[in-house]
N, C-alpha and C positions, 0 to 999 in steps of 0.2 A: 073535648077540646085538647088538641096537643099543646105538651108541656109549653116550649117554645112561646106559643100567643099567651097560656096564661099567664108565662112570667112578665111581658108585652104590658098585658090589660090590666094585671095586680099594679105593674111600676106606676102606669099612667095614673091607674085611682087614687095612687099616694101621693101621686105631685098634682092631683086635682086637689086631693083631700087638704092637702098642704094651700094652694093656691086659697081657697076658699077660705081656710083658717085665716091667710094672709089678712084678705080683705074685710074680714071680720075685723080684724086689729084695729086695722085703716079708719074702719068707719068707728069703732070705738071710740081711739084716739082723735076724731074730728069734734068729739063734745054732743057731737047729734044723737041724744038719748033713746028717743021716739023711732028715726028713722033704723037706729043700733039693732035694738028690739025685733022690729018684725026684719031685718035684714036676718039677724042671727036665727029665727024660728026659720024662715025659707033658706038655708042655709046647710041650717040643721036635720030637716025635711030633705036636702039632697045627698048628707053624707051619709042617713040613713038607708037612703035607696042605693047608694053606689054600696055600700058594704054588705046588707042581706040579700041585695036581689043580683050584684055582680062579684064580688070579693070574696063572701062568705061560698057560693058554689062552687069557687075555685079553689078556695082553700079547705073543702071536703074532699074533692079530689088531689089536693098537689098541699097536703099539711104544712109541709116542708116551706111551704112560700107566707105564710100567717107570720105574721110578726108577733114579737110578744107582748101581751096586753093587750090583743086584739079579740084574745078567742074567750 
């Protein structure tokens, strides 16, 4: 993958990663325990796939783009 796209695809997984943290909050702060719950395991099941299976190959290849705390 040229550098270029994966500095592209690492940006977008962080303002996904971010977005999704977001609406974790959201649903927190509504009081809805239950619904919180399995929102945050499916949630968490997706940040897991965006960082081993698209972030982390990228940042084998291009270190330089890993934030710190990530690796």
């Amino acid at each position: 993958m040229q550098k270029h796209i994966a500095v592209e695809i690492n940006q977008l997984m962080l303002e996904f990663s971010k977005k999704l943290n977001d609406s974790l909050l959201l649903l927190r702060d509504s009081g809805e325990q239950d619904d919180f719950e399995k929102y945050r395991e499916d949630a968490g099941k997706l940040m897991t796939i965006m960082y081993l299976d698209i972030m982390k190959p990228i940042h084998l290849c291009y270190p330089d783009l890993e934030s710190p705390g990530l690796s």
